[in-house]
C-alpha positions as CSV (number, residue, x, y, z in Angstrom):
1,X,-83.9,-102.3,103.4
2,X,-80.7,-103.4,105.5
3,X,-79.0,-106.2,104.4
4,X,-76.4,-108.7,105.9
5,X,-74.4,-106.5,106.2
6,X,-76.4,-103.6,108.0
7,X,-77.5,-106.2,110.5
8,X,-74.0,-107.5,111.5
9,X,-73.5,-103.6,112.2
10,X,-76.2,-103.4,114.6
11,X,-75.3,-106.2,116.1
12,X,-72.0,-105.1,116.7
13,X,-73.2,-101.5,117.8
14,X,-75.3,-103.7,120.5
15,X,-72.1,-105.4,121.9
16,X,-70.2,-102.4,121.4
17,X,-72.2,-100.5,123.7
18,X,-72.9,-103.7,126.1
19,X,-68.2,-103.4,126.7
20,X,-68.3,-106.6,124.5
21,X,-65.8,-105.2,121.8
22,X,-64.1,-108.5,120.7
23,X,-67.5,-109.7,119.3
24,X,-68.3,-106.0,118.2
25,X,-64.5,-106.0,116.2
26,X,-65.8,-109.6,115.0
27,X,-69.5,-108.3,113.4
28,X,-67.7,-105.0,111.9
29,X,-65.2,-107.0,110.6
30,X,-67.9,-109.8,108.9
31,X,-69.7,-106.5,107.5
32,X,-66.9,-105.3,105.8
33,X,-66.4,-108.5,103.9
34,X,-70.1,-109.0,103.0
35,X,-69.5,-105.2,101.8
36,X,-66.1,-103.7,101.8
37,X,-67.4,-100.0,101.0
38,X,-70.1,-100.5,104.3
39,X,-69.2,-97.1,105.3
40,X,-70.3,-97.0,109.2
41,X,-68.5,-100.6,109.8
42,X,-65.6,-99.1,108.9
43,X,-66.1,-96.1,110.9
44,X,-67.0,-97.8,113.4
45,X,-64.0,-100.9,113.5
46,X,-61.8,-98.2,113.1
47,X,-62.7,-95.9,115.9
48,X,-62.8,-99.2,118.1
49,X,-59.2,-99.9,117.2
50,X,-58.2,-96.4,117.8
51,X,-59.9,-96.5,120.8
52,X,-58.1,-99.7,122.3
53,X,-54.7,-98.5,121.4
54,X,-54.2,-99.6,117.8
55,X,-54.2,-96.9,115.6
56,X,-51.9,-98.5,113.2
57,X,-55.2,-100.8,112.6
58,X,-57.7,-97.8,113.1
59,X,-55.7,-95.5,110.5
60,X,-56.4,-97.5,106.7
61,X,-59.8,-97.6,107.8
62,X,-60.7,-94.0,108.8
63,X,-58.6,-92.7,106.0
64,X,-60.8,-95.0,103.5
65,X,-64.5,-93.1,105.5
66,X,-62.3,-90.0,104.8
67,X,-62.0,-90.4,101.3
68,X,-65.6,-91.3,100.8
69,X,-67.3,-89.0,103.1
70,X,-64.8,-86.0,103.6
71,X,-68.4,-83.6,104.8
72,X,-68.6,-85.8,108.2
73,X,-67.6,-84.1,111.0
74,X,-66.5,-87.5,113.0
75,X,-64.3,-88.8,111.0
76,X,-62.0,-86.1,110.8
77,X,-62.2,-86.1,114.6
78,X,-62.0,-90.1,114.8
79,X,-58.8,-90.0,112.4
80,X,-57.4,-87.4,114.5
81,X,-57.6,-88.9,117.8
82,X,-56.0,-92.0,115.7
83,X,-53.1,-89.6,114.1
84,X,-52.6,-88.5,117.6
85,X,-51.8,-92.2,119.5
86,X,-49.5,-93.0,116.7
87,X,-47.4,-90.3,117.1
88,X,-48.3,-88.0,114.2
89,X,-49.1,-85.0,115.8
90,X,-48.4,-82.6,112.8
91,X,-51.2,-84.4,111.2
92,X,-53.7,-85.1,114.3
93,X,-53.3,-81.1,114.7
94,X,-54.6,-80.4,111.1
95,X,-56.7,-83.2,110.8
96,X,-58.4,-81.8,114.2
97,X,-58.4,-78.3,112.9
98,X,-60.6,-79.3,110.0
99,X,-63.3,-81.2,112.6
100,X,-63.5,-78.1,114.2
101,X,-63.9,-76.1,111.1
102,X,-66.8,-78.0,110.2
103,X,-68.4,-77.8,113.3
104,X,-68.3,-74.6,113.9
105,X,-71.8,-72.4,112.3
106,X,-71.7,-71.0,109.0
107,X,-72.0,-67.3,110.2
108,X,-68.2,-67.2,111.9
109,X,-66.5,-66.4,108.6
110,X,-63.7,-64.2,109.3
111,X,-64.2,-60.7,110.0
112,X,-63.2,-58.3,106.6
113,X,-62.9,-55.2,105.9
114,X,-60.8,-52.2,107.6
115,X,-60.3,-53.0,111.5
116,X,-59.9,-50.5,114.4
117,X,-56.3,-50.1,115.0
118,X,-57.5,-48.7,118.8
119,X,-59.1,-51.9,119.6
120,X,-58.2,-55.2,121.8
121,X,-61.4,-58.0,122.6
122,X,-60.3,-60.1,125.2
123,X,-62.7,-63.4,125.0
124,X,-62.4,-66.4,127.7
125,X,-64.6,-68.5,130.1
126,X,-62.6,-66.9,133.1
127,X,-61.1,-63.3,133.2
128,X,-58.0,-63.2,135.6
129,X,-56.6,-60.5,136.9
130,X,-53.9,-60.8,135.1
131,X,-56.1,-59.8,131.8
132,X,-57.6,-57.4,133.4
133,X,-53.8,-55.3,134.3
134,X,-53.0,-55.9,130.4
135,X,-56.1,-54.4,130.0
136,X,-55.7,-51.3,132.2
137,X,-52.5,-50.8,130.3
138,X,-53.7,-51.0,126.9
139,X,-56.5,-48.6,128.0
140,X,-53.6,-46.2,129.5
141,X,-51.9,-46.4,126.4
142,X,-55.3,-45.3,124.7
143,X,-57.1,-48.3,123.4
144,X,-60.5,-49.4,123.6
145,X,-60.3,-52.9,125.3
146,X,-63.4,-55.1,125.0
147,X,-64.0,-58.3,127.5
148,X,-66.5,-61.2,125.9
149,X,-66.9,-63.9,129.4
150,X,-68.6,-66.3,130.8
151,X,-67.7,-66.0,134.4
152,X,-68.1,-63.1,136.4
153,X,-64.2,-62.2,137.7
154,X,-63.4,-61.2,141.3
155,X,-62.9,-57.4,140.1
156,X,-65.1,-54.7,139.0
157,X,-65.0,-54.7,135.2
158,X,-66.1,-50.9,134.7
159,X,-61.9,-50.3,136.6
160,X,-60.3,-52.4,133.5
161,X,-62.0,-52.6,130.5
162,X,-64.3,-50.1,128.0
163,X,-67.1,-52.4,127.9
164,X,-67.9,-56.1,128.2
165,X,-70.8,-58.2,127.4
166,X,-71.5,-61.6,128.9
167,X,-72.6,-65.0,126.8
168,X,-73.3,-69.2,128.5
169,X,-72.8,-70.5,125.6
170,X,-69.6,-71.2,123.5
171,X,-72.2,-70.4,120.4
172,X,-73.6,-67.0,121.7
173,X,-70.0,-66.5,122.7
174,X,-68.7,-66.5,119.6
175,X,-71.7,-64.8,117.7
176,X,-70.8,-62.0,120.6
177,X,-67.1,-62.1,119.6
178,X,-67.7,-62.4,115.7
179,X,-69.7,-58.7,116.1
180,X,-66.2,-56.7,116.8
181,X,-63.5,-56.1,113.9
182,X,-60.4,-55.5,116.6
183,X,-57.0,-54.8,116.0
184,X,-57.0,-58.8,117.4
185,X,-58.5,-60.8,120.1
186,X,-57.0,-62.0,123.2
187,X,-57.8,-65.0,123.6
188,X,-57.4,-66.8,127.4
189,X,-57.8,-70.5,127.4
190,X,-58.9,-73.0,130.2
191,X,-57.9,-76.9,130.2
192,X,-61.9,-78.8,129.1
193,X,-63.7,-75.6,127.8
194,X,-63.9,-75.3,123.8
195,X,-65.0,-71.6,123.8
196,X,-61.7,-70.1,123.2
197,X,-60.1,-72.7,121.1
198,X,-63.5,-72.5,118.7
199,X,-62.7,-69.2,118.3
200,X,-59.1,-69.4,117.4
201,X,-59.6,-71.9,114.7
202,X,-62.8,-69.7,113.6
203,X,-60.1,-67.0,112.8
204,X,-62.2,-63.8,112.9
205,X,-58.8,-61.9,112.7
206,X,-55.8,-62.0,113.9
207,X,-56.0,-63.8,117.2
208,X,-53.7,-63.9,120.5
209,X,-53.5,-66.8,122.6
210,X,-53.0,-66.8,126.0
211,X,-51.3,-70.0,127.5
212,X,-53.0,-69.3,130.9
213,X,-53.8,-73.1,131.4
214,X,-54.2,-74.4,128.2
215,X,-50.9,-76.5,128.0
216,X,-51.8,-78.3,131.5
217,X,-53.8,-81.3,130.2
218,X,-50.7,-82.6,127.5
219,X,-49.1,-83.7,130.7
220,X,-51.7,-85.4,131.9
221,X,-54.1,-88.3,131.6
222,X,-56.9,-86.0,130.0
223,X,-57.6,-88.4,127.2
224,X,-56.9,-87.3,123.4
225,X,-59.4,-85.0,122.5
226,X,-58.4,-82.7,124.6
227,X,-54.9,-82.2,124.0
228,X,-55.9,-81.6,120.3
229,X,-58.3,-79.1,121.1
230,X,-55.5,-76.8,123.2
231,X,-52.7,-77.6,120.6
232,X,-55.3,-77.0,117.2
233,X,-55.8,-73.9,118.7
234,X,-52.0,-72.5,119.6
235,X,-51.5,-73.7,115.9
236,X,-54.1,-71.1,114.7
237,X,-52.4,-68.7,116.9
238,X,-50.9,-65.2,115.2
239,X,-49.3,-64.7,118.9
240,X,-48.7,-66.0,122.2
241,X,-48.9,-64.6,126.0
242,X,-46.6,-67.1,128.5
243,X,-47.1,-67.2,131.6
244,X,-44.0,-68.7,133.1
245,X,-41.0,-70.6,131.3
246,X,-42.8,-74.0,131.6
247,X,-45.1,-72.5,129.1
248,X,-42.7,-70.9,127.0
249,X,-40.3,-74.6,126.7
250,X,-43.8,-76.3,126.3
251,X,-44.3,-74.5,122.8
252,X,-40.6,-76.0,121.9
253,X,-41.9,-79.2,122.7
254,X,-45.1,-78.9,121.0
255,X,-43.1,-77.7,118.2
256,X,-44.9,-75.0,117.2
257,X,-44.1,-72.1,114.8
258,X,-41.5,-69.9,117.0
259,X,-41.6,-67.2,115.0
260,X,-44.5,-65.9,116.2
261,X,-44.7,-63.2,118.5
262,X,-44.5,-63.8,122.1
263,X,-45.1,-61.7,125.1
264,X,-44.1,-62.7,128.5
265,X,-46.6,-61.9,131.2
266,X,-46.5,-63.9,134.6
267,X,-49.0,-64.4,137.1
268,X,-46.6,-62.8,139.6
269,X,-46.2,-59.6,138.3
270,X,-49.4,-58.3,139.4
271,X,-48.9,-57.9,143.2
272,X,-45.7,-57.3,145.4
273,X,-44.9,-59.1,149.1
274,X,-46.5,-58.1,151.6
275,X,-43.6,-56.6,154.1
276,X,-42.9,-58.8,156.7
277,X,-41.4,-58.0,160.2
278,X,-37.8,-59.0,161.1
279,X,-38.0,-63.5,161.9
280,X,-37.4,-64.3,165.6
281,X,-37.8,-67.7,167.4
282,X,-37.6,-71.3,165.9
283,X,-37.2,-71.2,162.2
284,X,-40.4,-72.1,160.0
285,X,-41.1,-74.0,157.2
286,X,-44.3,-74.4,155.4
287,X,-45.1,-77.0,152.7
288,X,-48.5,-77.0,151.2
289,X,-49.7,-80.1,148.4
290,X,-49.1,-83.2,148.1
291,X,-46.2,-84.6,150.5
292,X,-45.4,-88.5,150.8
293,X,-45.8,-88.6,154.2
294,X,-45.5,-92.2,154.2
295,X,-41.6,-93.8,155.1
296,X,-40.1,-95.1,152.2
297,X,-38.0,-98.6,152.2
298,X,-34.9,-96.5,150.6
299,X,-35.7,-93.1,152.7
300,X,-36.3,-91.8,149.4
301,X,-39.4,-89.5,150.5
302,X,-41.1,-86.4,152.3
303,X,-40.7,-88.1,155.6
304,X,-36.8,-88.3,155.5
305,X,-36.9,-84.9,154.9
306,X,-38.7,-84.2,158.1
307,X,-36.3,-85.7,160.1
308,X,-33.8,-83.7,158.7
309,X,-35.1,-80.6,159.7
310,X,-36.7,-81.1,162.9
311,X,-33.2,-82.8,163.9
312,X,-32.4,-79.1,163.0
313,X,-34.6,-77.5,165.5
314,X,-36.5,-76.4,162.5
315,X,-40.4,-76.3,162.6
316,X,-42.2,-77.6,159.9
317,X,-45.8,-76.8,159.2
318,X,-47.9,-78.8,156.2
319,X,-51.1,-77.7,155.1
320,X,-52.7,-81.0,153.5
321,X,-53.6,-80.8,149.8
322,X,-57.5,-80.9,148.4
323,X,-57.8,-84.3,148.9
324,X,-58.2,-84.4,152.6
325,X,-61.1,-81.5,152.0
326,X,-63.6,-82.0,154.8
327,X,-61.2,-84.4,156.8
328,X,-60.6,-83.6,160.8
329,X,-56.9,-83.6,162.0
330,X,-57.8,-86.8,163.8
331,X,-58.4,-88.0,160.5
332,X,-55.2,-86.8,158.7
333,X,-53.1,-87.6,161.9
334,X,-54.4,-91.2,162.0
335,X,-53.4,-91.9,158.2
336,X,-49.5,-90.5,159.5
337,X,-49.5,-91.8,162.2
338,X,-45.7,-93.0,161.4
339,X,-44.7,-89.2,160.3
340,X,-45.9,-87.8,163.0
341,X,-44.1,-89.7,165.8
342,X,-41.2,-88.1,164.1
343,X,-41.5,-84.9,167.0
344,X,-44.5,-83.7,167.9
345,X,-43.0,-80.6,169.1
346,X,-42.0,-79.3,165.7
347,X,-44.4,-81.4,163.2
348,X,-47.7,-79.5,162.6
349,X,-49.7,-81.3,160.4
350,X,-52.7,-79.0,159.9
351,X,-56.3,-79.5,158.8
352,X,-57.1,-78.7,155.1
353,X,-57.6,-75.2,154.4
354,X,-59.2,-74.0,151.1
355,X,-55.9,-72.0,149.8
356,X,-57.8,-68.9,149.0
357,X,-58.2,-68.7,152.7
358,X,-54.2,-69.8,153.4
359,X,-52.5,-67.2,150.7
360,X,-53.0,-64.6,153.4
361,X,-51.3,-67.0,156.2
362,X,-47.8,-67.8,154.3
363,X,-46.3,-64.9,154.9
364,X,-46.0,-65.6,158.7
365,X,-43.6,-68.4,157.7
366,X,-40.0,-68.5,157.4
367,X,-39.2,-70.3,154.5
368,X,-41.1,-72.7,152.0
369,X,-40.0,-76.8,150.8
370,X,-40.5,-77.6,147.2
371,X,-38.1,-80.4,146.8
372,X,-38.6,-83.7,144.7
373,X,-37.2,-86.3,147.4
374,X,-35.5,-88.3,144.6
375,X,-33.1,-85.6,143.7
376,X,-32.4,-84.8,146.6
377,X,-31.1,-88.2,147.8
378,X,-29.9,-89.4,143.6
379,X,-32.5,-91.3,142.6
380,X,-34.4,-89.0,140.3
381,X,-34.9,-90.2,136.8
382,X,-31.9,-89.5,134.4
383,X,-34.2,-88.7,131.2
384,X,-35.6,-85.6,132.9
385,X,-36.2,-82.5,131.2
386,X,-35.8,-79.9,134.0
387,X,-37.5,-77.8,132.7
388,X,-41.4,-79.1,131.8
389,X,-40.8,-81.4,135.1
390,X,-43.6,-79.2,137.0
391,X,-43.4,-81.5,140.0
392,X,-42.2,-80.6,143.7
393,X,-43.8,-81.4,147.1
394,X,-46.2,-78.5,146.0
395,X,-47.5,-76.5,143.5
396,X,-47.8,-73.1,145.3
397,X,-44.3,-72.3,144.3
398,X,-45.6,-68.8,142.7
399,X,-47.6,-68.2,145.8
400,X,-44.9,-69.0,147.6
401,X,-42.8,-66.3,146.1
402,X,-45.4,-63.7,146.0
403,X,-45.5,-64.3,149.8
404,X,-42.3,-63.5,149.8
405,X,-40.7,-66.7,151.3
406,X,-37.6,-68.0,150.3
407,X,-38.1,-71.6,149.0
408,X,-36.0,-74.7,149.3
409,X,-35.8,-76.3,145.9
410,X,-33.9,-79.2,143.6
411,X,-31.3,-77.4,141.5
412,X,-32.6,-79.9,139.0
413,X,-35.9,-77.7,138.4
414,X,-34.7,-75.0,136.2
415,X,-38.3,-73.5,136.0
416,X,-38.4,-73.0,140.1
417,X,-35.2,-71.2,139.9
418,X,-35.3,-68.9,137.2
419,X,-38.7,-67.8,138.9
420,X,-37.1,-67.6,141.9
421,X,-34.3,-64.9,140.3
422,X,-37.1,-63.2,138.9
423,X,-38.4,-62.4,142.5
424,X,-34.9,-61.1,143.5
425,X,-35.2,-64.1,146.4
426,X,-32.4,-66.5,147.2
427,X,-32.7,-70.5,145.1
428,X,-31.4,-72.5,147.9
429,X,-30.8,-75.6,146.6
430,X,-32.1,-78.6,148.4
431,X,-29.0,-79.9,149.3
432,X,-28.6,-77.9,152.1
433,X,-30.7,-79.9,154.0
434,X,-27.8,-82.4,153.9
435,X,-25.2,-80.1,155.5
436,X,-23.9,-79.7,159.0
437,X,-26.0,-76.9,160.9
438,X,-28.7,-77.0,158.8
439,X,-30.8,-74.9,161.4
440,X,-28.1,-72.1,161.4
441,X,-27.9,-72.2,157.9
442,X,-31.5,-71.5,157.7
443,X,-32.0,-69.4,160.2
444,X,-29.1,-66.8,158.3
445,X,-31.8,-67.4,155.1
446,X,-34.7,-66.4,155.9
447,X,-34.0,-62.7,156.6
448,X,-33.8,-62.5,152.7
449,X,-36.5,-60.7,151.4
450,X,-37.5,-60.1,147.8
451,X,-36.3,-57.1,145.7
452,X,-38.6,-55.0,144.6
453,X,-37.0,-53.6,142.3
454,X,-36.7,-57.3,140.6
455,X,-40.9,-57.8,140.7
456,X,-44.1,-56.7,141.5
457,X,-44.8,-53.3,139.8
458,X,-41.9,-52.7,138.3
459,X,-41.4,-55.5,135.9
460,X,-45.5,-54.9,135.3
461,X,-45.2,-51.1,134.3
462,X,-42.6,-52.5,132.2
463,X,-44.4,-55.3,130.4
464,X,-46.7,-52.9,130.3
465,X,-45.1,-50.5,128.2
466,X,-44.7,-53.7,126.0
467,X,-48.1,-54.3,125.1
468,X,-49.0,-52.0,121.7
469,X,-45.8,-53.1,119.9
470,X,-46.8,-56.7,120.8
471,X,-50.5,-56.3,119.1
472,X,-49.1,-54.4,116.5
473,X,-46.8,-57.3,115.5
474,X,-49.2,-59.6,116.1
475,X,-51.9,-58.0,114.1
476,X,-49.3,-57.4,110.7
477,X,-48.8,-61.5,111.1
478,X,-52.2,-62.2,111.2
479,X,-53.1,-60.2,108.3
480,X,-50.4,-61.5,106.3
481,X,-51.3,-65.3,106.5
């Protein structure tokens, strides 16, 4: 039979749900003292603290459901979450790694027994191309390379890997997964799916993760959960494969263990620039993203920029970011209408355009802008750590590259430029767009072209060549643990 105190629960479980969570704190609350071990008014006071911002409150509370009920799933989640907004991220980490360990079915116990020293599974919602050249390589250096997916990738499977074997659910992808007894798994992560980090905390051997796009939600508003999923998992990790050096200082950050082995395998190495015919006319510069179009008080934006370069003679061409999907030019020119008016001559403000249909179209350009206004004029913030700041006035900066366009850029962004050197192309710094004869000076620029013998194949054949020693190392940590 409930009692008092089972009925001020409900009653708070009906405001609760109803958004009226000062009277739900207030019922919880008046359970607890008619019973102070009422299990689910705890639970449920404490989540409800946690969730508006008090985990200092939340925290005595889900560690007393913890130590009476240490078999329940959420509550190691709950006191995570918790662990997490107070700062404690050691602790949310492990605390999250043991919701997930409960969780996950009772047949994914770790693989034993003698594993194939020939063998690789790669395992992921979403194969890239990028795991499918590391797995061309592995099977050149004569390994059998198995892909577990969900999605079916843009290239034929039967040119990269042994064999595969597709699963829609996270469940039938790990039974799938938990059938092999590799050398390790690769594991490629994407930002919201749970497959891959399931697996990695499952352990069924020595596992590789690959930070593809599994660091992207910790810098943004993605809620809790979700961080902890992506950073459980790269704590389970035996190895890591970075894709750029924003992932690499993201694991200093994170501070995870850096002793584990790393191998460093960007996007960009899979394709060289196209070759492009020697520039004549007007110089051009693309921007494609996000732009503040709109004049700033201070000049402190996009639109100042503009000025500066069509005062130059320079033509600048934008390609609108996903937001305007669907919108006419009308449209766009009619909400900048004041950047516009700038010169029509040499402002082209185009329509959206999907960017797997505009990759092919950048290389026609001169140059590209990726510059943070505020930098460029002094007003950037002084607590910046250049290199995680992944802002610019896009986000194509690696298309950019591959397209073989030299790209403006802050000196402040230490990431741009040490991709940038990478390429074999020129950083110009964004202060030349406050020199005298800035169009000359751009126009003697933009015959650079990349080096080939700085990217593209090369530095792939030679990552290539680095692949077995990484596994091995790898699988020797994993075992070891």
């Amino acid at each position: 039979m409930m009692d008092d105190a089972d009925h001020m629960v409900q009653r708070g479980l009906e405001a609760h749900r109803g958004g009226k969570l000062q009277e739900a704190a207030q019922c919880y609350q008046a359970a607890l003292e008619r019973r102070p071990d009422h299990l689910d008014a705890a639970f449920l006071l404490g989540k409800l603290a946690a969730d508006c911002g008090q985990p200092a409150a939340a925290l005595p509370l889900l560690r007393q459901c913890l130590a009476a009920r240490p078999d329940l799933p959420p509550i190691h989640c709950e006191l995570a979450k918790a662990l997490y907004g107070a700062g404690a991220v050691s602790e949310a980490v492990d605390r999250y790694h043991d919701y997930v360990a409960k969780r996950l079915p009772r047949y994914l116990e770790p693989n034993q027994g003698s594993r194939d020293p020939r063998h690789i599974v790669f395992a992921g919602t979403d194969p890239r191309m990028r795991h499918a050249l590391m797995a061309r390589g592995l099977r050149d250096l004569g390994y059998r390379v198995t892909l577990v997916y969900r999605k079916e990738p843009n290239f034929p499977l039967d040119q990269f890997f042994s064999d595969w074997s597709r699963f829609d659910t996270a469940e039938d992808g790990w039974m799938q997964a938990f059938l092999h007894k590799p050398l390790c798994y690769h594991l490629f992560m994407i930002w919201g799916d749970d497959f891959a980090p399931g697996l990695a905390q499952a352990k069924p051997g020595p596992v590789v993760v690959d930070l593809y796009d599994s660091l992207a939600g910790l810098y943004y508003n993605a809620g809790i959960e979700g961080p902890l999923m992506q950073l459980a998992a790269l704590k389970a990790a035996d190895g890591w494969v970075c894709r750029d050096l924003k992932t690499v200082a993201s694991l200093k950050v994170c501070r995870l263990d850096w002793r584990k082995p790393r191998l460093w395998f960007p996007e960009y190495l899979t394709s060289l620039p196209p070759a492009r015919p020697p520039a004549s006319g007007p110089v051009t510069v693309v921007s494609v993203g996000d732009l503040r179009l709109q004049p700033d008080p201070q000049g402190h934006d996009h639109y100042a920029i503009a000025k500066l370069l069509m005062g130059a003679g320079v033509h600048l061409h934008i390609f609108p970011s996903p937001v305007f999907q669907g919108a006419s030019f009308e449209e766009i020119a009619a909400k900048h209408q004041g950047f516009l008016s700038i010169d029509g001559e040499r402002c082209h403000l185009h329509p959206y355009v999907p960017f797997t249909q505009l990759t092919d179209q950048l290389s026609q350009f001169d140059l590209a802008l990726s510059v943070l206004p505020e930098f460029l004029f002094g007003t950037g913030p002084k607590d910046l750590n250049p290199i995680l700041f992944p802002g610019s006035g896009s986000s194509r900066l690696t298309d950019y590259m591959a397209a073989g366009l030299p790209v403006i850029m802050n000196r402040e962004l230490v990431m741009q430029r040490f991709m940038a050197r990478h390429y074999g192309l020129p950083a110009i710094e964004a202060d030349i767009l406050l020199k005298p004869d800035l169009g000359a000076r751009l126009a003697a620029l933009r015959d650079q072209r990349p080096d080939p013998g700085h990217c593209g194949r090369f530095l792939l054949e030679r990552q290539r060549g680095r692949l077995a020693d990484f596994y091995a190392r790898v699988a020797a940590r994993g075992q070891s643990r």
